[in-house]
PDB file as gemmi writes it, atoms N, CA and C in Angstrom:
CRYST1    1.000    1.000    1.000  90.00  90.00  90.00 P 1                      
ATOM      1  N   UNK A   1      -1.116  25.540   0.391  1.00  0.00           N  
ATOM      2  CA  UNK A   1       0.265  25.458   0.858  1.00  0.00           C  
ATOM      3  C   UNK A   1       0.846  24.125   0.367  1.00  0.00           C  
ATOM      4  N   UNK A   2       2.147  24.212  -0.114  1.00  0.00           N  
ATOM      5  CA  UNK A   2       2.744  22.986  -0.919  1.00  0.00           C  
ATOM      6  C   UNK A   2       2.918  21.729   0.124  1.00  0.00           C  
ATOM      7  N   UNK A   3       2.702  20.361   0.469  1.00  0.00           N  
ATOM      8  CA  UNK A   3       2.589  19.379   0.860  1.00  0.00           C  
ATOM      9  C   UNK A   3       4.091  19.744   2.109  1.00  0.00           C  
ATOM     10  N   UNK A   4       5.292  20.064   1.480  1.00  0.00           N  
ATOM     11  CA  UNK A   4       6.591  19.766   2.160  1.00  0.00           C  
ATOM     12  C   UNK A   4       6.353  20.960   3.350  1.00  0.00           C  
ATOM     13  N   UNK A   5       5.763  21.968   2.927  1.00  0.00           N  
ATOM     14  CA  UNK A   5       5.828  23.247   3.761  1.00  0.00           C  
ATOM     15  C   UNK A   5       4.790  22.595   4.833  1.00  0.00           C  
ATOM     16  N   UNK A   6       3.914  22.501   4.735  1.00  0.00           N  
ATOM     17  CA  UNK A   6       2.642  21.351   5.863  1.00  0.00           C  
ATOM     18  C   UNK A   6       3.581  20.426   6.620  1.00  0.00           C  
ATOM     19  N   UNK A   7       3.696  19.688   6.399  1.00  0.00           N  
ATOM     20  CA  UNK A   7       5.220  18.243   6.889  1.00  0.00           C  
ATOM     21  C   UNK A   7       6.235  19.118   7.662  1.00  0.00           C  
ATOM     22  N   UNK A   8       6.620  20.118   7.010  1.00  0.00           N  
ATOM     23  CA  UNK A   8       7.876  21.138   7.907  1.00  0.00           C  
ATOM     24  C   UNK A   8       7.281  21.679   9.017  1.00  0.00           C  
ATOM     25  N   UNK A   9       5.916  22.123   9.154  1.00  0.00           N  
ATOM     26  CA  UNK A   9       5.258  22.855  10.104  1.00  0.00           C  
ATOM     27  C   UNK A   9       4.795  21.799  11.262  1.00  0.00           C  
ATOM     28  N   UNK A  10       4.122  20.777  10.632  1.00  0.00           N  
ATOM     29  CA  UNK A  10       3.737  19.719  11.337  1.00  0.00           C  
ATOM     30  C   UNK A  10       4.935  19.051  12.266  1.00  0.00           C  
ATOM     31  N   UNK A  11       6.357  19.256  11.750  1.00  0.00           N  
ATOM     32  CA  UNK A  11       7.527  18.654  12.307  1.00  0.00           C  
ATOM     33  C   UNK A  11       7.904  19.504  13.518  1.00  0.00           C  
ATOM     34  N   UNK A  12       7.744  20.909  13.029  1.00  0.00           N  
ATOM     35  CA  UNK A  12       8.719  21.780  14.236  1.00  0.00           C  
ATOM     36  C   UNK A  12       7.270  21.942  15.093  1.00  0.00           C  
ATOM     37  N   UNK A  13       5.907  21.600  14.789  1.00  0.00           N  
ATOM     38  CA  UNK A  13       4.940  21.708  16.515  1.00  0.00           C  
ATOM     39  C   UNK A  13       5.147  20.402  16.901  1.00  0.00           C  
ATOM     40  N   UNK A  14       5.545  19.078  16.356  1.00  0.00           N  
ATOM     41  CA  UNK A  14       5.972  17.677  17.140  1.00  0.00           C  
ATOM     42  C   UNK A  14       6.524  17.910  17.830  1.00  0.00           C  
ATOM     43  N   UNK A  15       8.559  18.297  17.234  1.00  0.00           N  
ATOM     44  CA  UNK A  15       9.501  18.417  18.131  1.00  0.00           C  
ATOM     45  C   UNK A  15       9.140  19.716  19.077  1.00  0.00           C  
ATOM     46  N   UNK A  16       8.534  20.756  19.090  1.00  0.00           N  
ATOM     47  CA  UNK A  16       7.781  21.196  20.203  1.00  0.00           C  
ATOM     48  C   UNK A  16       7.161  21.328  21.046  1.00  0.00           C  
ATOM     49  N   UNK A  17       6.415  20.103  20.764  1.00  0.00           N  
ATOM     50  CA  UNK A  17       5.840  19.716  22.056  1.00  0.00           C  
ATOM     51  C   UNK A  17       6.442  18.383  22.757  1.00  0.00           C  
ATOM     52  N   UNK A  18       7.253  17.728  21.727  1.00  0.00           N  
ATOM     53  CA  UNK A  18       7.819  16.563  22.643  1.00  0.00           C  
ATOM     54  C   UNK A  18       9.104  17.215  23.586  1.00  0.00           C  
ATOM     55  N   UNK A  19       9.673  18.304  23.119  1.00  0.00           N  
ATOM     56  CA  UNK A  19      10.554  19.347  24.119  1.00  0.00           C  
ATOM     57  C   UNK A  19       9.826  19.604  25.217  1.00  0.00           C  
ATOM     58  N   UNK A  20       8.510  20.422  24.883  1.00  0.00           N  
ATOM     59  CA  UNK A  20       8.418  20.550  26.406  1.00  0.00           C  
ATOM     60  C   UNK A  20       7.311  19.643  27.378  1.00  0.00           C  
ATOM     61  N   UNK A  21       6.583  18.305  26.635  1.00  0.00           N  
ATOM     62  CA  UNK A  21       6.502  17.095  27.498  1.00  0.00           C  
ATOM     63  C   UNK A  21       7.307  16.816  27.999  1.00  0.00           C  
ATOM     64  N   UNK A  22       8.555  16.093  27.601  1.00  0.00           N  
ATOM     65  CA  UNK A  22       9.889  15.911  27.959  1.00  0.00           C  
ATOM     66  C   UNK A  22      10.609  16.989  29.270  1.00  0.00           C  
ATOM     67  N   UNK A  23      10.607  18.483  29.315  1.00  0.00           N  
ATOM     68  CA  UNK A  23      11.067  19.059  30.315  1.00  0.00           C  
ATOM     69  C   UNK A  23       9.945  19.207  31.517  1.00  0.00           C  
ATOM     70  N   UNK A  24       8.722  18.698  30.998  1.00  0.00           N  
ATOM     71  CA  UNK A  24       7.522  18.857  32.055  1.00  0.00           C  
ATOM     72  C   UNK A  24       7.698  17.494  32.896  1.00  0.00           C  
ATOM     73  N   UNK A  25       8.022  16.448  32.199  1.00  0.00           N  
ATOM     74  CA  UNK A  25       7.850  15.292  32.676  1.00  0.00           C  
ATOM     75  C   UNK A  25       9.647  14.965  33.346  1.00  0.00           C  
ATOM     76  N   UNK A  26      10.281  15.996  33.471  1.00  0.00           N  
ATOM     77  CA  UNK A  26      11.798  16.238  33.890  1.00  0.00           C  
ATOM     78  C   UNK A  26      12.756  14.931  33.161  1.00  0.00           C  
ATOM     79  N   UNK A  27      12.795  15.321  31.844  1.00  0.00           N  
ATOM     80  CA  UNK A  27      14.115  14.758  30.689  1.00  0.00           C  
ATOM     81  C   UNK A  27      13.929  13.251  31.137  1.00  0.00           C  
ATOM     82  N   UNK A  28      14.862  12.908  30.366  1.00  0.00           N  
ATOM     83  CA  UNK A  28      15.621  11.657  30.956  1.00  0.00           C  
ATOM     84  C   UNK A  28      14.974  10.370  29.845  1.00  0.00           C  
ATOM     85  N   UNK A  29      15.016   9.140  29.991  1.00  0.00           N  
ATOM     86  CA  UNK A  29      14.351   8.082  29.330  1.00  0.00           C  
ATOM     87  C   UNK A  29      13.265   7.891  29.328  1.00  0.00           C  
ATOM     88  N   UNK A  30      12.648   7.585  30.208  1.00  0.00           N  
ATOM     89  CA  UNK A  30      10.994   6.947  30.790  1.00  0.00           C  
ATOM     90  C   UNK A  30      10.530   7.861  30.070  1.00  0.00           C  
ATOM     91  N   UNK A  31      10.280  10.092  30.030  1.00  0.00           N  
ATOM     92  CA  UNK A  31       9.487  10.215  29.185  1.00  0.00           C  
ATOM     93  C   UNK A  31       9.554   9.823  27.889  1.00  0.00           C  
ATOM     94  N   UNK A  32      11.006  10.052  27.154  1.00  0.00           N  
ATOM     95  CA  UNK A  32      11.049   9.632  26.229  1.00  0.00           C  
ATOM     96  C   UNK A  32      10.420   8.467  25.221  1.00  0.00           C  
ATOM     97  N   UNK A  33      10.464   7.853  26.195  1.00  0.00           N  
ATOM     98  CA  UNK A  33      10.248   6.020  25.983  1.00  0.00           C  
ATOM     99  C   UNK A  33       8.068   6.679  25.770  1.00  0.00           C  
ATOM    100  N   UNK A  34       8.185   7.216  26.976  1.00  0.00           N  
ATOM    101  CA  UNK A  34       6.477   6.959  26.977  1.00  0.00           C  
ATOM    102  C   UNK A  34       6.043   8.243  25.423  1.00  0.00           C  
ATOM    103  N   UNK A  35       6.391   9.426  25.323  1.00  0.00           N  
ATOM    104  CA  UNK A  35       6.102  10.007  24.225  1.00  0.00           C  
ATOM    105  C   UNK A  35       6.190   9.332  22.919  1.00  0.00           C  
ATOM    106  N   UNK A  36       7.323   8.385  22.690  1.00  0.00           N  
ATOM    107  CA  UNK A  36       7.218   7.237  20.985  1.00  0.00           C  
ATOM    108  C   UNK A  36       6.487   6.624  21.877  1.00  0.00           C  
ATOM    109  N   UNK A  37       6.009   5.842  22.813  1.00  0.00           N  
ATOM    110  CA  UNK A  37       4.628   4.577  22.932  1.00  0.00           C  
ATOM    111  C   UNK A  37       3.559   5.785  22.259  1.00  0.00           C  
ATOM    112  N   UNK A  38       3.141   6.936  23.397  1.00  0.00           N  
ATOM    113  CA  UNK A  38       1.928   7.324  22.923  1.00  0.00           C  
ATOM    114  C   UNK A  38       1.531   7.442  21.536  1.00  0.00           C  
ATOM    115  N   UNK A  39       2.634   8.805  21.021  1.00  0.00           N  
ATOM    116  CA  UNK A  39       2.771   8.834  19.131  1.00  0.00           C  
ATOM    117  C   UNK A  39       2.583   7.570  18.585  1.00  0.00           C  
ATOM    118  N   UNK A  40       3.320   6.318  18.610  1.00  0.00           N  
ATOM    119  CA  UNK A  40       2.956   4.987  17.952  1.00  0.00           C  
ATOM    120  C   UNK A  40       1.732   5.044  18.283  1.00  0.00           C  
ATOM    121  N   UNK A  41       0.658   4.675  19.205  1.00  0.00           N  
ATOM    122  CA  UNK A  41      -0.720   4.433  19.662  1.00  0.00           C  
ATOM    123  C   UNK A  41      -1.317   5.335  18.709  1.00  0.00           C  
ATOM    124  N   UNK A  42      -0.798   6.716  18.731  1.00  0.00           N  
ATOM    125  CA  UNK A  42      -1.977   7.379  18.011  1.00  0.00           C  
ATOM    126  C   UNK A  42      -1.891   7.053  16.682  1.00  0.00           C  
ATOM    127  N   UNK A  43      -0.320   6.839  15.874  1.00  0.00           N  
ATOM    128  CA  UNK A  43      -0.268   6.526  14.390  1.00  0.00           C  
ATOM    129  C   UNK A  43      -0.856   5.830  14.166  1.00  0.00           C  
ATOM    130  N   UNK A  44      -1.031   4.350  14.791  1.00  0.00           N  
ATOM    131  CA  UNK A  44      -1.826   3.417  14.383  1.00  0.00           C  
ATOM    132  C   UNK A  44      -2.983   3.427  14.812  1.00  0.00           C  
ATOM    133  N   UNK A  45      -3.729   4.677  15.424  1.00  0.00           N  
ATOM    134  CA  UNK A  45      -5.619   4.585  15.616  1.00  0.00           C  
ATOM    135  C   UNK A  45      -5.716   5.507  14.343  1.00  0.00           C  
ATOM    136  N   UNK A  46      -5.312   7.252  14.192  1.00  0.00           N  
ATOM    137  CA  UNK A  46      -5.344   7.457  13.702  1.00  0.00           C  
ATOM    138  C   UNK A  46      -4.864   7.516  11.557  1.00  0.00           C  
ATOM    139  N   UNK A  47      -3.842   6.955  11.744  1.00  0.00           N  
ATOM    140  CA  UNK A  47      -3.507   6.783  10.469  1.00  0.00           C  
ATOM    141  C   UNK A  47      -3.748   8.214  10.048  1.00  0.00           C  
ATOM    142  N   UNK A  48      -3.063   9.157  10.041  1.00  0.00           N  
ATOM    143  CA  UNK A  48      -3.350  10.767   9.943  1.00  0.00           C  
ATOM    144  C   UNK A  48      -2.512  10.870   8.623  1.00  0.00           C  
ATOM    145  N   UNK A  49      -2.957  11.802   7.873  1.00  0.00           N  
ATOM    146  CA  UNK A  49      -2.390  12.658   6.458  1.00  0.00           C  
ATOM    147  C   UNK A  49      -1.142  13.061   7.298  1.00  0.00           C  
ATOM    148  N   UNK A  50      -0.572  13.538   5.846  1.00  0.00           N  
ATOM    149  CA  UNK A  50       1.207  14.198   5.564  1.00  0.00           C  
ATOM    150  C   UNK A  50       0.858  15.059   7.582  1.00  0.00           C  
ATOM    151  N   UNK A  51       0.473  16.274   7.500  1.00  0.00           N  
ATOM    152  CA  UNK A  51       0.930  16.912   8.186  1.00  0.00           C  
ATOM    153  C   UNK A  51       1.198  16.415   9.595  1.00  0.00           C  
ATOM    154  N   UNK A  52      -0.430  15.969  10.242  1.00  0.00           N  
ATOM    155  CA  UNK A  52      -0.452  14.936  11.318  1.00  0.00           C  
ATOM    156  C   UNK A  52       0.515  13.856  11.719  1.00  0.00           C  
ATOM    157  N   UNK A  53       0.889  13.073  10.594  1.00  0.00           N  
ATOM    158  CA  UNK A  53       1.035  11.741  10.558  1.00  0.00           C  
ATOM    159  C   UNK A  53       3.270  12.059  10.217  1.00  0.00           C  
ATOM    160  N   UNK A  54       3.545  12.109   9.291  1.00  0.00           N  
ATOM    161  CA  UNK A  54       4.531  12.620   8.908  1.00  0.00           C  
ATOM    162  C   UNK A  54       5.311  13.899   9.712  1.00  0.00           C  
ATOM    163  N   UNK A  55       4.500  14.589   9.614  1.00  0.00           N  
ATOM    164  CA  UNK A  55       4.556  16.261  10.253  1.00  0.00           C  
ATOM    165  C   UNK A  55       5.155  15.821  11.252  1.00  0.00           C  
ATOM    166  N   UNK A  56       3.678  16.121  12.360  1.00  0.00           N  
ATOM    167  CA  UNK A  56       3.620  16.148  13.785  1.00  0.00           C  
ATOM    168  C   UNK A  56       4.100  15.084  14.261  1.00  0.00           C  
ATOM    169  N   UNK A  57       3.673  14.002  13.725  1.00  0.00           N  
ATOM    170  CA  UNK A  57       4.429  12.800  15.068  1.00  0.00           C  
ATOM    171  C   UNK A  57       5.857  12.467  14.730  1.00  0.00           C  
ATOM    172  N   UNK A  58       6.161  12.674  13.653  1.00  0.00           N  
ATOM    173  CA  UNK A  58       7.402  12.301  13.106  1.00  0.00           C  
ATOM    174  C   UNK A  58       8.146  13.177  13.479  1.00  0.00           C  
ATOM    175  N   UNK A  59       8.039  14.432  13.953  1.00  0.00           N  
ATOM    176  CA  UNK A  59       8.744  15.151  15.193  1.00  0.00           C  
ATOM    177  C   UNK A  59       8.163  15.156  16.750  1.00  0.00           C  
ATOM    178  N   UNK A  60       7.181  14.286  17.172  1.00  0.00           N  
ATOM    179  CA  UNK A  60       7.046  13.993  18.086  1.00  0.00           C  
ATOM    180  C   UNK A  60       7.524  12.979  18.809  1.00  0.00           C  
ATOM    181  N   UNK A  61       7.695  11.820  17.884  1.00  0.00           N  
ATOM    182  CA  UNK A  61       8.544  10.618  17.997  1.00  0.00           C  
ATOM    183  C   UNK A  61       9.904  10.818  17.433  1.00  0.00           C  
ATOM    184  N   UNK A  62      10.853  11.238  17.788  1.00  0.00           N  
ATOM    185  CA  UNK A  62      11.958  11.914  17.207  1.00  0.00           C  
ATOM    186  C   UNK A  62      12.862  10.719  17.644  1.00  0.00           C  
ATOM    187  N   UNK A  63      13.644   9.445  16.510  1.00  0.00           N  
ATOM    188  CA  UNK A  63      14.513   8.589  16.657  1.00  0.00           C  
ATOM    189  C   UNK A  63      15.776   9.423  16.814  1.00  0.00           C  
ATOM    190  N   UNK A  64      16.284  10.623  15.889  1.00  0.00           N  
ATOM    191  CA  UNK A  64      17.511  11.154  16.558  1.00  0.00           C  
ATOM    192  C   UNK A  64      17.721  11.851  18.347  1.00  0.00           C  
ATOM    193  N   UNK A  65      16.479  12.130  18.491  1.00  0.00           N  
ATOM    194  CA  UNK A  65      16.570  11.669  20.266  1.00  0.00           C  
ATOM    195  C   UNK A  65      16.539  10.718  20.795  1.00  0.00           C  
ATOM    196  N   UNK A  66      16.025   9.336  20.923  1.00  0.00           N  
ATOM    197  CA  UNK A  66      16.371   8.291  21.114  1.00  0.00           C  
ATOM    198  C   UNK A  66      17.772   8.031  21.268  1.00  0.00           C  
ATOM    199  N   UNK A  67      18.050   8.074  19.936  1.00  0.00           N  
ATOM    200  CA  UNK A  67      19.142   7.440  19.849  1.00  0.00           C  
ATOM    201  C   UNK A  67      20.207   8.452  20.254  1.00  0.00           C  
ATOM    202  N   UNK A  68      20.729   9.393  20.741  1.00  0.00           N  
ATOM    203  CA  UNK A  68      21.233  10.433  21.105  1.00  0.00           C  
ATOM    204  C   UNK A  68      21.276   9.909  22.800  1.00  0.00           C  
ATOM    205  N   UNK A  69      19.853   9.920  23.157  1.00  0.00           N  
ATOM    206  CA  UNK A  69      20.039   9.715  24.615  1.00  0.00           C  
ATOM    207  C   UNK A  69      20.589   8.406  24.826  1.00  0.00           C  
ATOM    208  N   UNK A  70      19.935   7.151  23.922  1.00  0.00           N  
ATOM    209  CA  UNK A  70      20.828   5.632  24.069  1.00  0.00           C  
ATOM    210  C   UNK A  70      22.208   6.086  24.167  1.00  0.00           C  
ATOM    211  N   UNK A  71      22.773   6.905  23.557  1.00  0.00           N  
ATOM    212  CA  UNK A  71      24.494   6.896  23.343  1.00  0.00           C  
ATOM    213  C   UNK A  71      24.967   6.683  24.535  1.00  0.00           C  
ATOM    214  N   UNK A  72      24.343   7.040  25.233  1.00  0.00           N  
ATOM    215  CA  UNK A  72      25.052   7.553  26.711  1.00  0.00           C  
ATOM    216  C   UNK A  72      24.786   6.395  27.973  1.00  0.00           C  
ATOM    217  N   UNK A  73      24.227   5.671  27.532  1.00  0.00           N  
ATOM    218  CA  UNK A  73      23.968   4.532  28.442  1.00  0.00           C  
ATOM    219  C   UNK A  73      24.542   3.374  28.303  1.00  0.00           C  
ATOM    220  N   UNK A  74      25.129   2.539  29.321  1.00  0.00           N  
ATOM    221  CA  UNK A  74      25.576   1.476  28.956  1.00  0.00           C  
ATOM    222  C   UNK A  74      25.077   0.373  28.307  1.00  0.00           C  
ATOM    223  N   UNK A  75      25.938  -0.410  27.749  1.00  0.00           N  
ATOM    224  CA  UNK A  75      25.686  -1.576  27.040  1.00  0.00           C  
ATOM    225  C   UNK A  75      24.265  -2.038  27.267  1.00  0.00           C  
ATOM    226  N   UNK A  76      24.238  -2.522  28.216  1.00  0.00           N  
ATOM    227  CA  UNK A  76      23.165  -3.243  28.685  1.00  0.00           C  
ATOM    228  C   UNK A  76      21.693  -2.406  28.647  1.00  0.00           C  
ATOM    229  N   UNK A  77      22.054  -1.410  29.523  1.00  0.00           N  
ATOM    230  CA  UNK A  77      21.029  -0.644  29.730  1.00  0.00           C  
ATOM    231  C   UNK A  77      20.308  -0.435  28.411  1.00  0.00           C  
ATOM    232  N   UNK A  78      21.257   0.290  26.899  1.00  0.00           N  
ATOM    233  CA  UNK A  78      21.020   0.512  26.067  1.00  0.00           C  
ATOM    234  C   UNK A  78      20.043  -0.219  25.304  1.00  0.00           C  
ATOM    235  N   UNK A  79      20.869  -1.809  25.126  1.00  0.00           N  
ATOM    236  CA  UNK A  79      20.080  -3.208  24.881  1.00  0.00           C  
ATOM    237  C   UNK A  79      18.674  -2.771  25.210  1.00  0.00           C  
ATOM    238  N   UNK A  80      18.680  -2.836  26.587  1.00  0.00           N  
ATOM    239  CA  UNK A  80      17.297  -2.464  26.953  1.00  0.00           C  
ATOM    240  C   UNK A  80      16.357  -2.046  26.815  1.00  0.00           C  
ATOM    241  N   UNK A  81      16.833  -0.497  26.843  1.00  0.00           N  
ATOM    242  CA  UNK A  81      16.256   0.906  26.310  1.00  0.00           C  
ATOM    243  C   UNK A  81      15.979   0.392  25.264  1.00  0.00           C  
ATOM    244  N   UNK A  82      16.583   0.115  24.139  1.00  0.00           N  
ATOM    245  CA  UNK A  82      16.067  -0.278  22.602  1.00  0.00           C  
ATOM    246  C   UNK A  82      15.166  -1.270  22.616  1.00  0.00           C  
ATOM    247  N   UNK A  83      15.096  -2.530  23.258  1.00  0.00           N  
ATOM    248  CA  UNK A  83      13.828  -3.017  23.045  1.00  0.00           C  
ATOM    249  C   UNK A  83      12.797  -3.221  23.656  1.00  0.00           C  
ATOM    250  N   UNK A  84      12.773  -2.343  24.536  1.00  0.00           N  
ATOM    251  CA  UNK A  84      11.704  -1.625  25.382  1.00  0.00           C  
ATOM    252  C   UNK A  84      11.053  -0.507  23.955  1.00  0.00           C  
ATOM    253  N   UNK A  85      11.942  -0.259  23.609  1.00  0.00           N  
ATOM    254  CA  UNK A  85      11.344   1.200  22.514  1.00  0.00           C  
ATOM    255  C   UNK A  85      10.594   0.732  21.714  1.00  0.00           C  
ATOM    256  N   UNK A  86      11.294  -0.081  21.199  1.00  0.00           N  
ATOM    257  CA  UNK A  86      10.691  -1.301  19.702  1.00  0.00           C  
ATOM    258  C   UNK A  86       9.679  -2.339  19.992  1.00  0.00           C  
ATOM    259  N   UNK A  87       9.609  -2.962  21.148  1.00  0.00           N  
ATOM    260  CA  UNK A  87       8.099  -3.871  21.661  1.00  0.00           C  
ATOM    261  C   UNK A  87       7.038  -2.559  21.882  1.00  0.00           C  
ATOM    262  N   UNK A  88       7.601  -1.783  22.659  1.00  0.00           N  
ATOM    263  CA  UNK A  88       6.702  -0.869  23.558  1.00  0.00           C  
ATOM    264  C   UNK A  88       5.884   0.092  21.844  1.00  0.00           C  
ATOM    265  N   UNK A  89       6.608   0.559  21.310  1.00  0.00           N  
ATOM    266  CA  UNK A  89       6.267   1.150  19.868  1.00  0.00           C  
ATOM    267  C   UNK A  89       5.271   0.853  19.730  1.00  0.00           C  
ATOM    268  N   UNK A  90       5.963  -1.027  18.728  1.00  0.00           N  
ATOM    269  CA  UNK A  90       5.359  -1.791  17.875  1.00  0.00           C  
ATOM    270  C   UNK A  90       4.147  -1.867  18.533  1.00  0.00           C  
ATOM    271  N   UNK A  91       3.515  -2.371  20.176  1.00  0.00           N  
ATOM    272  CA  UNK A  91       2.642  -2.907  20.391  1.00  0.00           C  
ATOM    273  C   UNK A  91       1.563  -1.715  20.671  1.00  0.00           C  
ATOM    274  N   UNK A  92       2.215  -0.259  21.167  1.00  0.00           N  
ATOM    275  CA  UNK A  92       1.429   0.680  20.535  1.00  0.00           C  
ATOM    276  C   UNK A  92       0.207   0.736  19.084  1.00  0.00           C  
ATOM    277  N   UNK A  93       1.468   1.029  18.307  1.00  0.00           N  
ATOM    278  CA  UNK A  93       0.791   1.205  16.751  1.00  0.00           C  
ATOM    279  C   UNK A  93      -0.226  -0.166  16.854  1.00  0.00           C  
ATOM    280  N   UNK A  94      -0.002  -1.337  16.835  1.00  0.00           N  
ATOM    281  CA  UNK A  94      -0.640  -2.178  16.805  1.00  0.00           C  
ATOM    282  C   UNK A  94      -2.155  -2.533  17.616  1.00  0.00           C  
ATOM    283  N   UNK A  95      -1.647  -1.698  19.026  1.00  0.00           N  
ATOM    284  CA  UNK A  95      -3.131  -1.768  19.716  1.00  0.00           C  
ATOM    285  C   UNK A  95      -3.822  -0.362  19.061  1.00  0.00           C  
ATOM    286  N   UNK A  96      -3.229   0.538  18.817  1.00  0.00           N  
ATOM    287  CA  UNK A  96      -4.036   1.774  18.121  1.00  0.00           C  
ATOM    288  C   UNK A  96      -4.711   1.317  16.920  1.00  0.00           C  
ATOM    289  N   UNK A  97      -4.113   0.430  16.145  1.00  0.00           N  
ATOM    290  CA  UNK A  97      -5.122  -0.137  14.994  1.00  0.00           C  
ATOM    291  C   UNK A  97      -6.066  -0.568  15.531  1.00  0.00           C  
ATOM    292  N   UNK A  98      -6.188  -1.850  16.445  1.00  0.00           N  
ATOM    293  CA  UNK A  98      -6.900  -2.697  16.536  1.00  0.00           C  
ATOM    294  C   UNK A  98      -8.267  -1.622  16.890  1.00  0.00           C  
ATOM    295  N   UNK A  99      -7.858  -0.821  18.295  1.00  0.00           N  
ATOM    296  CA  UNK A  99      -9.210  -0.308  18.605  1.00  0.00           C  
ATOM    297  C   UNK A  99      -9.911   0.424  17.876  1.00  0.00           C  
ATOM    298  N   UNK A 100      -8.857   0.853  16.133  1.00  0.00           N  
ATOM    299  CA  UNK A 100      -9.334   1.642  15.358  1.00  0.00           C  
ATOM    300  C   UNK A 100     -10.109   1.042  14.691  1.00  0.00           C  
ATOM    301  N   UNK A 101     -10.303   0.317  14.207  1.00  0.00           N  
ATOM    302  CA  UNK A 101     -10.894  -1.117  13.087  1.00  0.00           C  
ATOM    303  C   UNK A 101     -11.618  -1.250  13.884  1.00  0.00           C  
ATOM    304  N   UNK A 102     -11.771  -1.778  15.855  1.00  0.00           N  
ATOM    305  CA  UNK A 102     -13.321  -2.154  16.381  1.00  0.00           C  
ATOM    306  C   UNK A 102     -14.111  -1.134  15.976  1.00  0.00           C  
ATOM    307  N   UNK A 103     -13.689  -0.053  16.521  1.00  0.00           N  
ATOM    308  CA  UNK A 103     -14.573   1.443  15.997  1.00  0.00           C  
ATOM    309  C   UNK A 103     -15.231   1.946  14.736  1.00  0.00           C  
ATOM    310  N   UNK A 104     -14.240   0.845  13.784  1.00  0.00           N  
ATOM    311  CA  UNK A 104     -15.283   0.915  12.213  1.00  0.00           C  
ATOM    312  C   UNK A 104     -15.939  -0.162  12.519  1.00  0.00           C  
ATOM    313  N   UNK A 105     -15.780  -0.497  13.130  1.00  0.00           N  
ATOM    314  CA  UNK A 105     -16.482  -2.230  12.484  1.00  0.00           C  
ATOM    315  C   UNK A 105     -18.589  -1.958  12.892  1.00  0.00           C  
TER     316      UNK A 105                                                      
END                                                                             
């Protein structure tokens, strides 16, 4: 199967399951916020091929939801929301490496 068709498949089971984490965990920010921490954590333990990595989390971590739901919040809050997203992410991916690398080491 051609690389883009894998990545397309991998995208619509992300945004499928971050839909219905998201309605399990009843909408709103906080899941949001916690589904990109987890996805970051796993990108950076796993480091996964096109489908995994690209695919799946890249519709699991979906920035046009983010930023869709930021619209709607005030100034401040927004501020917030955003760098809550971007520490909380970053320090994801970053602790997912680290424990990935102890695990080779």
């Amino acid at each position: 199967m051609p690389q883009i068709l894998l990545v397309g498949c991998g995208t619509a089971l992300g945004a499928l399951t971050r839909f219905v984490l998201t309605t399990l965990l009843g909408g709103g920010a906080l899941p949001l916020l916690l589904i990109n921490v987890l996805g970051s954590a796993v990108m950076g333990y796993a480091k996964p091929p096109a489908f995994w990595g690209t695919g799946f989390l890249g519709g699991f971590t979906s920035f046009a939801a983010f930023a869709y739901l930021t619209s709607g919040f005030s100034p401040a809050r927004a501020g917030a929301y955003v760098l809550a997203t971007i520490i909380g992410c970053t320090a994801a991916y970053l602790l997912g490496d680290l424990l990935a690398s102890r695990g080779r080491a």
